[in-house]
NUGU-902520 format. One line per field, with one value per residue (C-alpha): residue in three letters; x, y, z. Coordinates in steps of 0.2 Angstrom, whole numbers. Each point is the difference from the previous one (the first is absolute). Layout:
res c(ALA,...)
c1 c(X,...)
c2 c(Y,...)
c3 c(Z,...)
This chain:
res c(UNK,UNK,UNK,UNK,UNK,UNK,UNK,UNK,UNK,UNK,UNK,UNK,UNK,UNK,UNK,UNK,UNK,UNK,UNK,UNK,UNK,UNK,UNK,UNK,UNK,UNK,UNK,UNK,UNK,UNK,UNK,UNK,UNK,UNK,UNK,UNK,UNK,UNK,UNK,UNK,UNK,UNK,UNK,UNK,UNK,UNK,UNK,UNK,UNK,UNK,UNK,UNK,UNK,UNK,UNK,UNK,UNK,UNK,UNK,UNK,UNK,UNK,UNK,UNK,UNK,UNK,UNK,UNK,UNK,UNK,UNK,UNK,UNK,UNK,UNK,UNK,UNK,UNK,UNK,UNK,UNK,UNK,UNK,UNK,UNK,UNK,UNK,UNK,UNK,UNK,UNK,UNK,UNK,UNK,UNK,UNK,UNK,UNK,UNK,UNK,UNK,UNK,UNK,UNK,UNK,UNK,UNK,UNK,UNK,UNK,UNK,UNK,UNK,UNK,UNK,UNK,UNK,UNK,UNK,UNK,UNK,UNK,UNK,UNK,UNK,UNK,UNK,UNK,UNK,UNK,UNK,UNK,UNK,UNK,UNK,UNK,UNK,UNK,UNK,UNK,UNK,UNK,UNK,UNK,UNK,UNK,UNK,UNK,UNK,UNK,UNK,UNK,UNK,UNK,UNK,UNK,UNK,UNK,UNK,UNK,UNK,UNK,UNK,UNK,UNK,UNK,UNK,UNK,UNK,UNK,UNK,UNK,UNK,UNK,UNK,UNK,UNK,UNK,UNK,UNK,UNK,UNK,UNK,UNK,UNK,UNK,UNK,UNK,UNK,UNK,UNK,UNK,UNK,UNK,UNK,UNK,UNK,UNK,UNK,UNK,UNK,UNK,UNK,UNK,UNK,UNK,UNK,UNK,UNK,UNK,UNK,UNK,UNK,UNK,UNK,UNK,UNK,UNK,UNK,UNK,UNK,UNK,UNK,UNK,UNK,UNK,UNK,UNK,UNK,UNK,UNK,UNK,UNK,UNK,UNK,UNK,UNK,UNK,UNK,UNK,UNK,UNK,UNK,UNK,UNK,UNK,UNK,UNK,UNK,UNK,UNK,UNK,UNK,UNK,UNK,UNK,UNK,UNK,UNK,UNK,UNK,UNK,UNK,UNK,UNK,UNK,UNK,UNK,UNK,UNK,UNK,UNK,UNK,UNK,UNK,UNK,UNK,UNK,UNK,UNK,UNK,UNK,UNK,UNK,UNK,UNK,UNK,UNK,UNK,UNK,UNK,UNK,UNK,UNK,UNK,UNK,UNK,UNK,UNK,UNK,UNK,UNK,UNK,UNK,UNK,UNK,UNK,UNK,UNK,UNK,UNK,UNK,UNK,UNK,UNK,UNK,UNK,UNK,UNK,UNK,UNK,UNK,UNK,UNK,UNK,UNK,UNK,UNK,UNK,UNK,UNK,UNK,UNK,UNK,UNK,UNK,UNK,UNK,UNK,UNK,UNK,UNK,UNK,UNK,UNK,UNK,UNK,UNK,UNK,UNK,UNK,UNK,UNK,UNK,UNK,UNK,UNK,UNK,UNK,UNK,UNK,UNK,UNK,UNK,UNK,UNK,UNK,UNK,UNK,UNK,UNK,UNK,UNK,UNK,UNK,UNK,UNK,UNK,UNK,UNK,UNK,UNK,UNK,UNK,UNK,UNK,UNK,UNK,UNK,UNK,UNK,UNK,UNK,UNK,UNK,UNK,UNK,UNK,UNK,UNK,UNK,UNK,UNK,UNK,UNK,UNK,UNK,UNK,UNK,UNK,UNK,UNK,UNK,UNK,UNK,UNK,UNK,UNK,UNK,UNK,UNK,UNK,UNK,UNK,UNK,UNK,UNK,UNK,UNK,UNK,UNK,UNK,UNK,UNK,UNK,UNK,UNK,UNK,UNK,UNK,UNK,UNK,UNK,UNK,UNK,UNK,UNK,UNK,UNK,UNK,UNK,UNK,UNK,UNK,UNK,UNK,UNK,UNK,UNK,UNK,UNK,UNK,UNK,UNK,UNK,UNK,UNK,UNK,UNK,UNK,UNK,UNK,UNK,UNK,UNK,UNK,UNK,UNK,UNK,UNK,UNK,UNK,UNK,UNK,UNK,UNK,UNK,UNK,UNK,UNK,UNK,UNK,UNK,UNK,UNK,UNK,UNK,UNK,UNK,UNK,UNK,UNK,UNK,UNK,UNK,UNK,UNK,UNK,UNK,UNK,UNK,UNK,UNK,UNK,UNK,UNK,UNK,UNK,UNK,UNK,UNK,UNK,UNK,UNK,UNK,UNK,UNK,UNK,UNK,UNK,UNK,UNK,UNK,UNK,UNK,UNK,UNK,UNK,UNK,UNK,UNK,UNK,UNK,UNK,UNK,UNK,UNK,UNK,UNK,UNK,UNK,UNK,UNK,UNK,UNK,UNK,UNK,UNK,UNK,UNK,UNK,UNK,UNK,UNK,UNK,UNK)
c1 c(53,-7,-9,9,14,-11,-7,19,4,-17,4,18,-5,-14,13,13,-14,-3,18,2,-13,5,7,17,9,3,19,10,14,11,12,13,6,18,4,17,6,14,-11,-17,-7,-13,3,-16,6,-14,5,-7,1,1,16,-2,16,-9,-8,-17,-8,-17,-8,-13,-13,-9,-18,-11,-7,-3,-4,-5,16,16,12,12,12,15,12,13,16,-1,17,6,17,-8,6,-11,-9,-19,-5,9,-8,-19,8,4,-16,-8,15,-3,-18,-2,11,-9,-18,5,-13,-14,3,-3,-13,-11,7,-8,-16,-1,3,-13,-13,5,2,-8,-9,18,4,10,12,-1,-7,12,-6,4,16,2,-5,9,15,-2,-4,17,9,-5,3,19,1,-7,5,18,-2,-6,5,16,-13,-16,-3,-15,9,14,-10,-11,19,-3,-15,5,20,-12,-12,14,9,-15,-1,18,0,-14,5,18,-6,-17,-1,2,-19,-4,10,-10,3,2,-15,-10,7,-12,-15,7,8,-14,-16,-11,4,-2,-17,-4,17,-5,-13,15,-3,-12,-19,-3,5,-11,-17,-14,-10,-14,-2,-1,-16,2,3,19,4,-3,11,13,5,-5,18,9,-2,5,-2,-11,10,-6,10,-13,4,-7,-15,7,16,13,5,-1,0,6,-4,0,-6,8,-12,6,1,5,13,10,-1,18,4,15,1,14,15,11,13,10,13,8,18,-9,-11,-15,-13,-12,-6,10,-10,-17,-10,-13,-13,8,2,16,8,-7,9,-15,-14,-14,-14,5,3,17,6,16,12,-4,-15,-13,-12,-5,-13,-13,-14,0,-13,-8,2,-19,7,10,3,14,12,5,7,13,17,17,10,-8,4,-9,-13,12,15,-8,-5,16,8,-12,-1,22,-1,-15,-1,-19,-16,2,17,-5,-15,11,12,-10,-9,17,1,-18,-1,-18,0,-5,-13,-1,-8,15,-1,15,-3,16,1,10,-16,-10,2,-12,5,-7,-13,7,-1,9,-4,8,-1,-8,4,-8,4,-7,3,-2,9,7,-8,-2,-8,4,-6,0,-12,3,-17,-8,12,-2,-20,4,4,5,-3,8,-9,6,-12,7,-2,5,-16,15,7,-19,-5,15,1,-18,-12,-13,-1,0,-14,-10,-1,-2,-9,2,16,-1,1,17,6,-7,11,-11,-12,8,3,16,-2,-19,8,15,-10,-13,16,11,-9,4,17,6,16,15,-11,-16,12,5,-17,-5,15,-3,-20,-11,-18,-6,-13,-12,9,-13,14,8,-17,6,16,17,10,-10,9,14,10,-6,-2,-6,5,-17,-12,-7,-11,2,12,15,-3,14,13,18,0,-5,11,15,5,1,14,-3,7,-5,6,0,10,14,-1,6,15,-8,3,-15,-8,-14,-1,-10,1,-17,-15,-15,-7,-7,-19,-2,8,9,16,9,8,5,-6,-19,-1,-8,8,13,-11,-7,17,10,15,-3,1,16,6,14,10,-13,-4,-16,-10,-4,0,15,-1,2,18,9,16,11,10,20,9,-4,13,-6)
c2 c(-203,12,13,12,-5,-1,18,7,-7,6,19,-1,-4,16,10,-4,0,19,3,-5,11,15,12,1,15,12,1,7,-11,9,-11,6,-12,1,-7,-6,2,-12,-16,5,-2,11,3,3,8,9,17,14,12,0,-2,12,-10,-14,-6,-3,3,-2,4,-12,5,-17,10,-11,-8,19,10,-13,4,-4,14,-2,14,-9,14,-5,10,14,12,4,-10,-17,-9,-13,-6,3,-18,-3,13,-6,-19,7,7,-16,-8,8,1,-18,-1,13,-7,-19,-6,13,-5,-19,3,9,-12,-16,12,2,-17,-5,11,0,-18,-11,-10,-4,-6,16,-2,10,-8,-4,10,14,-3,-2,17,6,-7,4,18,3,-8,16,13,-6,-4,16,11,-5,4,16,9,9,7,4,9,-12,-18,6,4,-18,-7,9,-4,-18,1,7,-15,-13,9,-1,-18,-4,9,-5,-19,4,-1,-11,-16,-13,-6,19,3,3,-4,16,-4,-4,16,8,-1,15,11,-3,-8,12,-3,-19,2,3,-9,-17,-1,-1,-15,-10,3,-11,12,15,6,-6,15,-6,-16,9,6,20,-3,-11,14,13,-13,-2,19,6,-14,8,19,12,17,16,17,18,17,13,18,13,8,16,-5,1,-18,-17,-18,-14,-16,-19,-12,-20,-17,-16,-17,8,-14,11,14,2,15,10,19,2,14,-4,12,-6,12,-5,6,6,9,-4,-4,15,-9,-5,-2,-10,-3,-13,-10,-19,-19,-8,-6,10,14,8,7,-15,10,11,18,13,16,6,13,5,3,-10,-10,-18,-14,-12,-11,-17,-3,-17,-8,-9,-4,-15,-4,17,-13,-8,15,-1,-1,-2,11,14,11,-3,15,0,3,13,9,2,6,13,8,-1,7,11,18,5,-11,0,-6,-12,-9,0,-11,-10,-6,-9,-17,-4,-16,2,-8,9,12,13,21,9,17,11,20,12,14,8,7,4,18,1,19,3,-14,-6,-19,0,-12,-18,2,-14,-16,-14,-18,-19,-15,-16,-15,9,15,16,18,16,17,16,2,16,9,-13,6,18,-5,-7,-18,-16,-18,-17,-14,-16,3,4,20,-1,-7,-11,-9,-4,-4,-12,-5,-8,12,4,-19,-6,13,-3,-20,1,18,-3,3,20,4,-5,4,13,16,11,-9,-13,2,10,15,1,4,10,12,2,0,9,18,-1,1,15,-6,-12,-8,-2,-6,-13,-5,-2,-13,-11,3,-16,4,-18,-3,18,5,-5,-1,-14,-12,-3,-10,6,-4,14,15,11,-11,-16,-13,-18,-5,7,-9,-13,-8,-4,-6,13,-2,0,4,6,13,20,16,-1,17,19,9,19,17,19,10,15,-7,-6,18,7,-10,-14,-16,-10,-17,-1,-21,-14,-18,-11,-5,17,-1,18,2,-9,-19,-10,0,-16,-12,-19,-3,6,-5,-14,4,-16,-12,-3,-7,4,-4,13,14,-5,15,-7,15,13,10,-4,14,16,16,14,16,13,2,17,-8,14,-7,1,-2,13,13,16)
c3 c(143,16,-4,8,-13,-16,7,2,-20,-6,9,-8,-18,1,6,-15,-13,9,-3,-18,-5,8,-12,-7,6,-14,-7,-14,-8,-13,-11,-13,-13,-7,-17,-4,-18,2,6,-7,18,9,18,13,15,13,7,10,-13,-24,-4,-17,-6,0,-17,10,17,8,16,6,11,7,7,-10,18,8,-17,-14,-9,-3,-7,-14,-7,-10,-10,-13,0,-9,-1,-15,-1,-10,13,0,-17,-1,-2,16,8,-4,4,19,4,-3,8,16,0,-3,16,10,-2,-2,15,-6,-21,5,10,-15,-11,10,5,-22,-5,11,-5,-19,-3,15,-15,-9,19,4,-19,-14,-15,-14,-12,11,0,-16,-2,14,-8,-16,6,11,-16,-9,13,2,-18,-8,13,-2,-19,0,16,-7,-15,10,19,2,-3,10,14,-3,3,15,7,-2,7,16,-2,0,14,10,-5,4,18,7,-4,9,14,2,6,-9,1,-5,-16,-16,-18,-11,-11,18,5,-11,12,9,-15,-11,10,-9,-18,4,1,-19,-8,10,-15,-13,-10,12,-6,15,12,-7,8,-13,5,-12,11,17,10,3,19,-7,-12,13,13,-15,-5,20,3,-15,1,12,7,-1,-2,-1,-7,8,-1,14,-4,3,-10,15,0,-11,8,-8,8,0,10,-5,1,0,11,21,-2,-10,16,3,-6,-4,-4,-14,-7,-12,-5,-15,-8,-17,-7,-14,7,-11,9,5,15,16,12,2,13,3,9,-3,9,5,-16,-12,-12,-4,9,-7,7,-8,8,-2,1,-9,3,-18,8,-9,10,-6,5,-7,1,-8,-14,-4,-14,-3,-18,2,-16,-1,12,-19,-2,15,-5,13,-14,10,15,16,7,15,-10,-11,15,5,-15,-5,20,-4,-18,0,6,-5,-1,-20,1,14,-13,-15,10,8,-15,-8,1,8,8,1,17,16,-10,9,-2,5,6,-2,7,-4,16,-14,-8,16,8,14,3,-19,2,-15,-7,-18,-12,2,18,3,-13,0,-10,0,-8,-4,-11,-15,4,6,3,9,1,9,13,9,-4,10,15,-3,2,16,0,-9,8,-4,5,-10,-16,-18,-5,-15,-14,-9,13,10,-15,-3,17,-3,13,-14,-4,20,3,-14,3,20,4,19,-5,-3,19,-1,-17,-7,1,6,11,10,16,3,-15,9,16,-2,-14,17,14,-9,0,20,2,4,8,5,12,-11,-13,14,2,-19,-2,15,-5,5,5,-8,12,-3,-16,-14,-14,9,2,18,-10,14,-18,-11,5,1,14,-3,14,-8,19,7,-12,7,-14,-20,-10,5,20,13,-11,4,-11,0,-1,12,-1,-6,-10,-1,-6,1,-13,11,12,-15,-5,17,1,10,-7,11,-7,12,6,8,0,2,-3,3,15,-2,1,16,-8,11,-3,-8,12,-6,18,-3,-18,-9,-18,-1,6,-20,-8,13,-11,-11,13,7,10,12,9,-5,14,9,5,-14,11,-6,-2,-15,-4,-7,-9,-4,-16,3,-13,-13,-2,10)
């Protein structure tokens, strides 16, 4: 071939590789789904505007190439006539969501089962099924016992009419090479939970922290926890912050920004209304971060369980963390009621510290924080603990930083153990001095502000910061992609985001979640690019992250909530 030729094909293929990885223009789809009583069918017809007959709508917003996010809001129908059955209702909000987001859910889905189970050669083991299976079996089977005697079953019947619609919709219309089974549907509802219940019954597959050098333990529970959050309140008392910034693998960076509206003909739920932080597929948040139009504010931060002997305790006759979640942001209109909830039917997987602050006991006017404020609960298998925390608030702050607070459950979880056999350990487990509590108790005394409280949650000074020992992963935002030597180098994995609230601007009537999708490239980092970046080159299976977009750069988002009722 001339060159001329091979220089012509050569400047053509440059020119479509440009193409295809220019931005996708923004757009909004809105579909309405129509149920028929007489066939049992569900209709999915797109619209330019909600058709409040119908007995669900969404509007999609596809900005996830120009903002980092997608947006979600998805309403059932909600007159007063029982027109449509609730079940029916929860079954068409999954219906149309699953058909909405079908390209983004298998997209995740493929990005998951890559990172999740590369060793199982991209399957989940049996034994997780088995408890998958068993699991759902009780969810249909006890919800359907109890939901005409008890608000929480009914709404578990619910949660999983929504979780089979979702299911069902986004398999209508597939291809055939991308349908997924229900159980392997799973990976996208209930990814999280996995995590801890793929130890059910198989010893084999259970960290043997006692066998592990300190630098695997610290590899191991740095892959299985996630997130730091903060509540900070003002110094002079005129605002409180509460904040959350989500770690995990940067394969699992397509990211959708969620409301659900769901309106029963009973009317007994105290909740209508959630928005969230979330991933295509997913019913809940997972990282976990909400705000309610009963106006209680949730999130968390994953705990490690060093005490692997507590997974003989698992059982699938439970509910799943993401399910509880769900029910007790539905059923709960204070922090109290909110712990007392969540703590039925613990599944003891995706252990988590979850923070729960009720705006209904702040007034800022009156620089007033009322007892039960701020509530706080953790578990682990069979187990649990909870408290009030809001003198810490009224003192100024309270951090969350993936360490037990409660002396039961780190006791439990096997921290005292852990640190007394490896001492090296202590930098990283002990709840007062590792890394994170060292540097938010010093960082935390300057914010003043929205900005400073931007600043504190995207924090990563790894290289002068003598808390973090020069380690990009030992901070607030972590970034394992920037260390370049030890056991943890070049990994995929770091916080991706942050999901924020002021409580004075809830208070004035504006309804603002302040938003940013990424990896921190404040304090002079570079920011992340799958161009630049070494991070997949060590087991490049594993951080599988196929239609994720390439180069981390967005801005700050105010995301002004829309459905509550105004």
């Amino acid at each position: 071939m001339k060159p001329f030729f091979i220089s012509l094909i050569f400047l053509l293929l440059l020119t479509n590789i440009s193409q295809s990885k220019k931005p996708s223009e923004e757009k909004t789809t809105i579909m309405n789904v129509y149920y028929s009583k007489t066939s049992g069918k569900y209709t999915v017809k797109e619209s330019t505007e909600i058709d409040p007959l119908a007995i669900a709508s969404a509007t999609y917003k596809n900005s996830y190439e120009t903002k980092g996010w997608d947006f979600l809001t998805i309403s059932s129908y909600s007159k007063d006539d029982n027109k449509y059955s609730d079940s029916n209702k929860a079954y068409a909000m999954g219906y149309v969501e699953g058909i909405i987001n079908n390209e983004k859910i298998y997209q995740i889905y493929r990005n998951l089962l890559y990172f999740s189970f590369y060793k199982e050669g991209n399957k989940l083991p049996d034994n997780l099924k088995e408890y998958l299976s068993l699991n759902l079996d009780y969810m249909k089977k006890k919800s359907l016992e109890n939901k005409d005697k008890d608000v929480y079953w009914e709404h578990v019947y619910y949660i999983y009419q929504q979780m089979l619609g979702l299911y069902e919709g986004y398999n209508s219309v597939c291809p055939e090479n991308k349908k997924i089974g229900f159980i392997d549907f799973q990976l996208v509802v209930a990814n999280a939970d996995m995590e801890d219940a793929i130890n059910y019954k198989d010893k084999s597959r259970r960290p043997n922290f006692k066998n592990m050098t300190s630098d695997e333990i610290r590899l191991y529970t740095d892959l299985h926890t996630h997130c730091s959050a903060l509540v900070k309140t003002a110094n002079d008392f005129s605002d409180i912050w509460f904040g959350h910034n989500t770690w995990t693998t940067y394969g699992a960076m397509i990211r959708t920004f969620k409301e659900y509206k769901f309106v029963t003909n009973s009317k007994k739920e105290k909740s209508k209304v959630v928005v969230f932080s979330s991933y295509p597929g997913s019913l809940s948040s997972v990282d976990d971060f909400y705000y309610t139009d009963t106006h209680l504010v949730v999130m968390e931060t994953t705990n490690s369980n060093l005490n692997d002997s507590l997974y003989d305790l698992l059982s699938p006759e439970t509910l799943f963390t993401w399910v509880r979640v769900i029910l007790a942001n539905r059923l709960a209109s204070s922090g109290e009621e909110w712990i007392n909830l969540f703590k039925r039917e613990n599944s003891g997987t995706y252990n988590n510290q979850f923070l729960v602050l009720d705006l209904n006991k702040i007034d800022l006017n009156k620089k007033e924080i009322k007892d039960k404020a701020l509530m706080i609960i953790e578990q682990l298998p069979q187990f649990t603990e909870s408290g009030d925390i809001t003198p810490f608030l009224r003192k100024g702050y309270w951090p969350s930083f993936n360490i037990p607070y409660f002396k039961s459950i780190y006791e439990k979880a096997g921290y005292i153990e852990t640190i007394k056999e490896k001492p090296d350990l202590y930098d990283s487990y002990d709840y007062s001095g590792s890394n994170r509590p060292k540097i938010f108790r010093r960082e935390q005394s300057h914010i003043n502000n929205i900005e400073d409280f931007k600043k504190m949650m995207r924090y990563n000074n790894y290289k002068t910061d003598p808390s973090s020992k020069k380690n990009a992963a030992w901070t607030i935002a972590s970034r394992y992609d920037l260390n370049t030597e030890g056991i943890g180098k070049n990994l995929c994995y770091g916080a991706i985001d942050v999901k924020f609230i002021s409580v004075k601007e809830l208070m004035e009537g504006n309804d603002i979640v302040h938003i940013i999708s990424g990896p921190t490239n404040d304090n002079g980092l570079p920011t992340f690019s799958w161009k630049t970046t070494k991070c997949y080159e060590n087991t490049p299976e594993r951080w599988f992250h196929e239609d994720v977009v390439e180069t981390w750069d967005f801005p700050w988002i105010d995301y002004n909530v829309q459905l509550f009722d105004k």
